[in-house]
C-alpha positions as CSV (number, residue, x, y, z in Angstrom):
1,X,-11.5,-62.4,24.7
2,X,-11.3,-59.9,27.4
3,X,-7.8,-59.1,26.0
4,X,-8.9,-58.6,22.6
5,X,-11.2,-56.1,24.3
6,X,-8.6,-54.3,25.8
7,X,-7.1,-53.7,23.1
8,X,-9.3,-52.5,20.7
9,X,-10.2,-50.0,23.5
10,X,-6.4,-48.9,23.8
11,X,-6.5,-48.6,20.3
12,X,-10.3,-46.6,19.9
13,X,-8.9,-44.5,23.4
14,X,-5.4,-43.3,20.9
15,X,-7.2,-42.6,17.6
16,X,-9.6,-40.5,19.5
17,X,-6.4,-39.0,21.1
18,X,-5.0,-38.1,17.8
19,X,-8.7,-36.6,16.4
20,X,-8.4,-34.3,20.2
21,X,-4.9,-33.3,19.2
22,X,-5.4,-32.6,15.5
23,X,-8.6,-30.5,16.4
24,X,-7.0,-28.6,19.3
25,X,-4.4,-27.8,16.7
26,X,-7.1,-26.6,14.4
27,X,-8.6,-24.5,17.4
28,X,-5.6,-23.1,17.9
29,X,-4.3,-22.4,14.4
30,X,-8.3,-20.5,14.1
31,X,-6.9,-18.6,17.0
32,X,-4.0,-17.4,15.7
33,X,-5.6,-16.1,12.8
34,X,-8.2,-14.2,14.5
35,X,-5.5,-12.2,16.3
36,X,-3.7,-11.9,13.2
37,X,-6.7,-10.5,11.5
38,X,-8.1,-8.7,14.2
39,X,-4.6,-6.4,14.5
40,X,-4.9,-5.9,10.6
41,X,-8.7,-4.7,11.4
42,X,-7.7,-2.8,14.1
43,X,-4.6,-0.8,12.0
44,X,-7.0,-0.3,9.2
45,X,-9.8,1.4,10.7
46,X,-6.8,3.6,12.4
47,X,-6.4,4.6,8.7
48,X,-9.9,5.0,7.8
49,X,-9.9,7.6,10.5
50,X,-7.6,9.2,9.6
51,X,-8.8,9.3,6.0
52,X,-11.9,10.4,7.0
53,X,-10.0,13.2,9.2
54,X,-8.1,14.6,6.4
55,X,-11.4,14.3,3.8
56,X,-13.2,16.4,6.5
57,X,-10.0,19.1,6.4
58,X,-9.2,19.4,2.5
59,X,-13.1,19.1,1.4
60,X,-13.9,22.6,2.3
61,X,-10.4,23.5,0.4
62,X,-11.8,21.3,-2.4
63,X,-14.9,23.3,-2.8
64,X,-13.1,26.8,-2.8
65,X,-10.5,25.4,-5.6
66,X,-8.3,25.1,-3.2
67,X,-7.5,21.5,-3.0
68,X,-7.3,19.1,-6.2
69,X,-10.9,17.7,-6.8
70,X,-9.1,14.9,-8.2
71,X,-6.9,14.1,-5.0
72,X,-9.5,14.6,-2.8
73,X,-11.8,11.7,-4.7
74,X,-8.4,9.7,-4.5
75,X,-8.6,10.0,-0.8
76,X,-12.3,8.9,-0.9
77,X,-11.1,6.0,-3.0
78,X,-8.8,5.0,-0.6
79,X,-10.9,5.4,2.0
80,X,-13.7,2.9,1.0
81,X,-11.3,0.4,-0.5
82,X,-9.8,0.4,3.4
83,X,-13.8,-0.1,4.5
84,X,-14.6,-3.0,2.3
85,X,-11.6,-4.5,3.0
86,X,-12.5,-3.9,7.1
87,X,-16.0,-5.7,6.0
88,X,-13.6,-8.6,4.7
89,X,-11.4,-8.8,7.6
90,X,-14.3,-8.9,10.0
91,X,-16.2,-12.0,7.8
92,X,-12.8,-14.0,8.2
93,X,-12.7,-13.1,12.0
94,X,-16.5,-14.3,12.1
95,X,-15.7,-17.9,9.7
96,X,-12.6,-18.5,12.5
97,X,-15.0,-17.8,15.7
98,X,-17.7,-20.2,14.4
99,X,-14.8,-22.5,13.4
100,X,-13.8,-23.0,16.8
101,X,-17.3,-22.8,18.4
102,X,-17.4,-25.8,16.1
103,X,-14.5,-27.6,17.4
104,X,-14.7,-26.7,20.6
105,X,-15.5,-29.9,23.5
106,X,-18.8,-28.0,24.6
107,X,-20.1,-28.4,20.7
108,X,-19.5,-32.2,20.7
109,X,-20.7,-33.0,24.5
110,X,-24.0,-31.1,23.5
111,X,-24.4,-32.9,20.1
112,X,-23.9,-36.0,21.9
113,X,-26.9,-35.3,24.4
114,X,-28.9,-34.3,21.3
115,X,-28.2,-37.6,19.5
């Protein structure tokens, strides 16, 4: 009998081993992508800048007929495709942070005072 209970808790202390492991690998697979995503944020507001820069320097050019109206809007194009694409990046970096806020040890010890 006391056996038998030994052993089921061996075998309820490994799967709960496994579930730890395979959610610290999803914690830090979330990771991972956050950085990933936060370096392609970070390179792409670098070219929204400098979008913005050169709209700012060929607009007055524009308006004198200086400056292709035509290339300018393509630069304005490119510029707000770069922002909604930003807006993207940064709802995948928030799904990943609420991901792991959702595996993370704390979230389960405080459900478990809850319940």
């Amino acid at each position: 009998m006391v056996e038998d209970q030994r052993r089921m808790l061996s075998e309820h202390r490994r799967t709960l081993e496994l579930q730890t492991a395979a959610l610290d690998a999803r914690i830090r697979q979330a990771r991972e992508d956050i950085v990933a995503r936060q370096s392609r944020l970070d390179g792409q507001r670098r070219q929204v800048a400098s979008l913005s820069e050169e709209i700012g320097i060929v607009s007055s050019a524009a308006a004198q007929g200086y400056y292709p109206r035509n290339k300018l809007r393509g630069l304005e194009r490119d510029r707000a495709r770069l922002e909604g694409e930003s807006g993207g990046l940064e709802g995948e970096i928030a799904r990943f942070t609420e991901t792991i806020a959702e595996l993370s040890p704390a979230d389960f010890t405080g459900r478990a005072k809850a319940a």
